[in-house]
C-alpha positions as a Python dict, from the first residue, in 0.01 Angstrom:
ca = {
    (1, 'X'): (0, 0, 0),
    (2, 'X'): (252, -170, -194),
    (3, 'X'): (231, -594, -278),
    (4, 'X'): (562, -642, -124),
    (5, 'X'): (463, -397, 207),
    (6, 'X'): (151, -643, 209),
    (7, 'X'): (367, -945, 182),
    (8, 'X'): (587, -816, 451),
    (9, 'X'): (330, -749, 709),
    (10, 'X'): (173, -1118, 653),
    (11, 'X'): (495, -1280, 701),
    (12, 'X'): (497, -1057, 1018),
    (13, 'X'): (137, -1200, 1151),
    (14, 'X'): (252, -1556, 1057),
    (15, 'X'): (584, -1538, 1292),
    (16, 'X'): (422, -1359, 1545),
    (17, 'X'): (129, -1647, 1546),
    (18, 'X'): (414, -1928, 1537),
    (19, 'X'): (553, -1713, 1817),
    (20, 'X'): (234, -1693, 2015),
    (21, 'X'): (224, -2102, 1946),
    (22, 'X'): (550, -2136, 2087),
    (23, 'X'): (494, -1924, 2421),
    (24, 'X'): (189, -2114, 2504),
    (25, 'X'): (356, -2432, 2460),
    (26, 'X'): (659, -2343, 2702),
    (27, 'X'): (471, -2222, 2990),
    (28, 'X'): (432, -2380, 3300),
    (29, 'X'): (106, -2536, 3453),
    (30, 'X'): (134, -2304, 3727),
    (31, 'X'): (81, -1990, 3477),
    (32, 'X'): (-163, -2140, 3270),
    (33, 'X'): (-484, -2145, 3489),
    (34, 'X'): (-807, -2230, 3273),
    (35, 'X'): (-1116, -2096, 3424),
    (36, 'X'): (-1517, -2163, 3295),
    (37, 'X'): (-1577, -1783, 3249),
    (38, 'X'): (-1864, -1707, 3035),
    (39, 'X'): (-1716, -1726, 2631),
    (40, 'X'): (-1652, -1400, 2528),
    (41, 'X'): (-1773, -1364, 2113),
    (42, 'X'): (-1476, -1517, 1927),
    (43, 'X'): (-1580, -1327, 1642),
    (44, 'X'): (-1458, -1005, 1787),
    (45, 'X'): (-1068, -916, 1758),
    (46, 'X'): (-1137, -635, 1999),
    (47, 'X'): (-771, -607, 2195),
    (48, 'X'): (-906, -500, 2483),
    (49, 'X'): (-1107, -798, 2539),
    (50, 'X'): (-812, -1048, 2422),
    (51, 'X'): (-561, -900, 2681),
    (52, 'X'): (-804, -919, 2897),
    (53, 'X'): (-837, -1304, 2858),
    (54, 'X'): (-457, -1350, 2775),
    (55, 'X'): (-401, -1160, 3148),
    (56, 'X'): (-538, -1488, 3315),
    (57, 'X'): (-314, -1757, 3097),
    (58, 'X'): (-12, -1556, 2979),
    (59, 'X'): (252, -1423, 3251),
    (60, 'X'): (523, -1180, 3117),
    (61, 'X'): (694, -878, 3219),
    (62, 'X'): (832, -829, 2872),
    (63, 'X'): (624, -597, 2682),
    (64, 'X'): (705, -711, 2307),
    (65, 'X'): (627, -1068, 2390),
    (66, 'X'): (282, -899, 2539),
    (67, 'X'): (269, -711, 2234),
    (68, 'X'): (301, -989, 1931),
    (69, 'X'): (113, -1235, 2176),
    (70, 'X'): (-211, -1030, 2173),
    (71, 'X'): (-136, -910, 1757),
    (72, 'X'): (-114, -1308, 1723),
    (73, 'X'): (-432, -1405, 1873),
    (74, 'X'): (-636, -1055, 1740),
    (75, 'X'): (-482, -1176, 1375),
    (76, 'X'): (-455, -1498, 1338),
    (77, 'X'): (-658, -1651, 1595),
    (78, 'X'): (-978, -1469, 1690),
    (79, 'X'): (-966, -1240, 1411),
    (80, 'X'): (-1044, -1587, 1182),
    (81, 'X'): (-1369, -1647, 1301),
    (82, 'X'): (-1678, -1549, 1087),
    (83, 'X'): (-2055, -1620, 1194),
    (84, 'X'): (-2266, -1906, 1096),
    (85, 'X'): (-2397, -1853, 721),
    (86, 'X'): (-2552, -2155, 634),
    (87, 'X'): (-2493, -2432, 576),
    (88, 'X'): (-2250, -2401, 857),
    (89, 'X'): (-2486, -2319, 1162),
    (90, 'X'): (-2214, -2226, 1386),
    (91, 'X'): (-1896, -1996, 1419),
    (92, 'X'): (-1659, -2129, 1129),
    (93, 'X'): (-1284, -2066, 1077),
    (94, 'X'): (-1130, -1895, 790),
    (95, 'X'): (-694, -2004, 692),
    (96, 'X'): (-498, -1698, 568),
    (97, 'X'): (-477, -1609, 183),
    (98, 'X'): (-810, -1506, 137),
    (99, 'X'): (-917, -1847, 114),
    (100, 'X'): (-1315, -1820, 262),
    (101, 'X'): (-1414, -2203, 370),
    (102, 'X'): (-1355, -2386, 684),
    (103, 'X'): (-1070, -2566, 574),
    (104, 'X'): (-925, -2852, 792),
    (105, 'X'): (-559, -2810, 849),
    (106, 'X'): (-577, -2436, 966),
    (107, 'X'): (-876, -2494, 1176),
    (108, 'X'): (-707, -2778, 1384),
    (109, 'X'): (-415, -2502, 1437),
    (110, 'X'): (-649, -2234, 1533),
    (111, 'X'): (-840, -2436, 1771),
    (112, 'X'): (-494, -2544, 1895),
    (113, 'X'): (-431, -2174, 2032),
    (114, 'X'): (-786, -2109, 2082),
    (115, 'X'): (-844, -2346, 2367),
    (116, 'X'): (-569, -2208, 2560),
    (117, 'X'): (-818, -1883, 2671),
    (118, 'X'): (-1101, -1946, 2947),
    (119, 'X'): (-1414, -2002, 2813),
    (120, 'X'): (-1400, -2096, 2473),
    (121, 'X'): (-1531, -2428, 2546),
    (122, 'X'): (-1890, -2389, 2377),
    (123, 'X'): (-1705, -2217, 2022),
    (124, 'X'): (-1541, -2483, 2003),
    (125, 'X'): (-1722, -2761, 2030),
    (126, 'X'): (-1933, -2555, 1775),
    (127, 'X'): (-1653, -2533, 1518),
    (128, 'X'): (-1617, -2924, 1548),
    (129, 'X'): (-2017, -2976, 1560),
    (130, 'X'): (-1998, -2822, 1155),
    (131, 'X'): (-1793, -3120, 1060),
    (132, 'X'): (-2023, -3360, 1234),
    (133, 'X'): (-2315, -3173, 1069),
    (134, 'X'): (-2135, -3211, 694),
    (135, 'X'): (-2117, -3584, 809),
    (136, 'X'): (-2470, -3577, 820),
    (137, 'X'): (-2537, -3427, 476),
    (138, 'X'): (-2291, -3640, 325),
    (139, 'X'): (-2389, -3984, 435),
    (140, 'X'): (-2783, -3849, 296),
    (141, 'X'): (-2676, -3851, -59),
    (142, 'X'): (-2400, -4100, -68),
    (143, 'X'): (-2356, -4504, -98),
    (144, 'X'): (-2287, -4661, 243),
    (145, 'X'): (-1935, -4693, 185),
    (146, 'X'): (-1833, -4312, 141),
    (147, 'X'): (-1971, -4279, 466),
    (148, 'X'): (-1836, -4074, 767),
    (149, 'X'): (-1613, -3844, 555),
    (150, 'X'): (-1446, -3579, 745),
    (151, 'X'): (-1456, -3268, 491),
    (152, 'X'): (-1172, -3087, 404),
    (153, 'X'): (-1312, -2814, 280),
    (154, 'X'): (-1647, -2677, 409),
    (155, 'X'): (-1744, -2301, 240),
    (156, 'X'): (-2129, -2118, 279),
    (157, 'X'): (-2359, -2154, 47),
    (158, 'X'): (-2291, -1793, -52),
    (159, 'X'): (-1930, -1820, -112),
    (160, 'X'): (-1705, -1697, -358),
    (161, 'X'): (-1789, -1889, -675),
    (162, 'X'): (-1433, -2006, -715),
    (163, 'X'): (-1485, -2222, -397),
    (164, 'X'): (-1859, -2259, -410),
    (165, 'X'): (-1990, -2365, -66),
    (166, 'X'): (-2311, -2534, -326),
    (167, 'X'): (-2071, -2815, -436),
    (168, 'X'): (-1998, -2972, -157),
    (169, 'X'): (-2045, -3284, -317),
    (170, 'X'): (-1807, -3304, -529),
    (171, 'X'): (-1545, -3026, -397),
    (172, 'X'): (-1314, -3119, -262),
    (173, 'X'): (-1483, -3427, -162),
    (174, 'X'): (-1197, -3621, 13),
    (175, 'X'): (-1052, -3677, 359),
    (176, 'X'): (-711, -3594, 441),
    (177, 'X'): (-463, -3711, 749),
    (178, 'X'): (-662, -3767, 1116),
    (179, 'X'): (-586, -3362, 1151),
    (180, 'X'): (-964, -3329, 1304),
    (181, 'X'): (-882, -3611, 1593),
    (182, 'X'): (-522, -3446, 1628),
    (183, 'X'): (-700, -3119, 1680),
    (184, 'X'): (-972, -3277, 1945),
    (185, 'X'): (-694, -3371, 2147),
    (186, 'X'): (-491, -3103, 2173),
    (187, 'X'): (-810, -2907, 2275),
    (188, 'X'): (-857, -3196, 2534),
    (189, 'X'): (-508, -3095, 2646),
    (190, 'X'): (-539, -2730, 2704),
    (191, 'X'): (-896, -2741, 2849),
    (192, 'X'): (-1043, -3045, 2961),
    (193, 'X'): (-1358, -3088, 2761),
    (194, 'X'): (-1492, -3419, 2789),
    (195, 'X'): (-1828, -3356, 2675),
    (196, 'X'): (-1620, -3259, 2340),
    (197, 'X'): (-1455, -3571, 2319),
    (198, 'X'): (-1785, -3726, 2376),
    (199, 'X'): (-1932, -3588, 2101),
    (200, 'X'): (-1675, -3622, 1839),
    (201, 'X'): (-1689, -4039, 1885),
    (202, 'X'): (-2031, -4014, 1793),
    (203, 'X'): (-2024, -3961, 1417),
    (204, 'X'): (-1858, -4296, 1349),
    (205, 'X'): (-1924, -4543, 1548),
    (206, 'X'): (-1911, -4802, 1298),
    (207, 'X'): (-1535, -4712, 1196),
    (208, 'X'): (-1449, -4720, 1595),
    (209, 'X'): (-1611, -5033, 1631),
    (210, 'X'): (-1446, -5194, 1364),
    (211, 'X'): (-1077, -5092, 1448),
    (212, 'X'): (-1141, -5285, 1814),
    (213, 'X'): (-1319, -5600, 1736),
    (214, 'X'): (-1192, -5755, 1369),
    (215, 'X'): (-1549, -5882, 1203),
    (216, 'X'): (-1584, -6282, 1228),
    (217, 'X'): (-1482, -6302, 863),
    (218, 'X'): (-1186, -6175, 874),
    (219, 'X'): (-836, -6333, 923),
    (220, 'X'): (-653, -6354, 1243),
    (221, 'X'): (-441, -6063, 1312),
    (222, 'X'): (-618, -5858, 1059),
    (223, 'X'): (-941, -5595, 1028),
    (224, 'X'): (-1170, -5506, 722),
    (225, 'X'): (-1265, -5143, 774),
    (226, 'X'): (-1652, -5112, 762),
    (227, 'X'): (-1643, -4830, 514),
    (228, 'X'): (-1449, -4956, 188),
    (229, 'X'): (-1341, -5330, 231),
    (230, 'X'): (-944, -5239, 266),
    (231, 'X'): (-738, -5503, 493),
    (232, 'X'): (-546, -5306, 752),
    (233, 'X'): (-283, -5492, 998),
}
């Protein structure tokens, strides 16, 4: 198959994903009824199984929308996940590209679409649960004021050595925009999960803490975050 053929049918999966975005974001409440059904394996991009979960939350008589909504989710959805391989100990999230991590932008849009199908609720809160669990690792072997990092980039142990999961200290070691408490809500939107929610205020509690009360020593008007001594309004 040519590059350009290749090219062609990615662009394809990408609009049809944006599509499938787009169709779950317009439909009513009435059509989008969330059940607790036992999680089917998110790892699987098995059609069958998909239109079988899309045929509770997606109502359409047209048969090309039925059609790139189900390629979406096989392709670009729940054809992303890969099994735990350590040191992520749960279901993890590949982005397009070939890039092999758990990367933090495309997981938050994944998990976006995700939580729109019944019973996804315990995937999930797994995907999140490897972020908390790099938190964990990282505050180990770091000064208390690198603390509470949200990674990323998270790859296996075994990856490709171009991304090696191995240094995880020190690639890429860095937080980016609140994408992981964007992504916890808009799950909270689609299905409800408090106990999610629950969890993910956990990690930090000493960031939390310090955006509601300002410490004693600190100006009127004005906090000290906890982790690196920077005056915020």
């Amino acid at each position: 198959m040519s590059r350009e053929r290749t090219t062609d049918r990615g662009r394809r999966r990408c609009l049809g994903a944006m599509a499938a975005w787009a169709v779950c974001n317009s439909v009513s409440h009435a059509t989008l009824s969330l059940n607790d059904d036992p999680p089917e394996s998110a790892g699987s991009a098995d059609r069958e199984k998909i239109a079988a979960l899309l045929r509770s939350v997606l109502v359409t008589d047209d048969a090309e929308v039925w059609r790139l909504v189900t390629d979406a989710y096989a392709d670009c959805v729940l054809g992303k996940f890969r099994p735990a391989d350590a040191p992520l100990m749960h279901p993890w999230i590949v982005p397009g590209g070939g890039y092999y991590a758990q990367w933090l932008w495309d997981t938050m849009f994944v998990l976006d679409l995700l939580a729109v199908l019944p019973g996804q609720k315990e995937t999930i809160r797994g995907v999140f649960q490897n972020y908390w669990d790099f938190q964990q690792r990282w505050n180990r072997v770091k000064p208390d004021f690198m603390h509470g990092m949200v990674a990323n980039f998270m790859a296996p142990f075994d990856a490709p050595e171009v991304r090696p999961g191995k240094a995880w200290e020190t690639f890429p070691a860095y937080s980016q925009a609140p994408l992981l408490a964007w992504g916890m809500e808009r799950v909270y939107r689609r299905n409800r999960d408090s106990e999610l929610v629950r969890a993910g205020l956990q990690p930090q509690p000493s960031s939390i803490a310090c955006c509601i009360t300002p410490p004693p020593s600190t100006s009127a008007g004005r906090a000290t975050d906890s982790r690196n001594g920077a005056k915020q309004a």
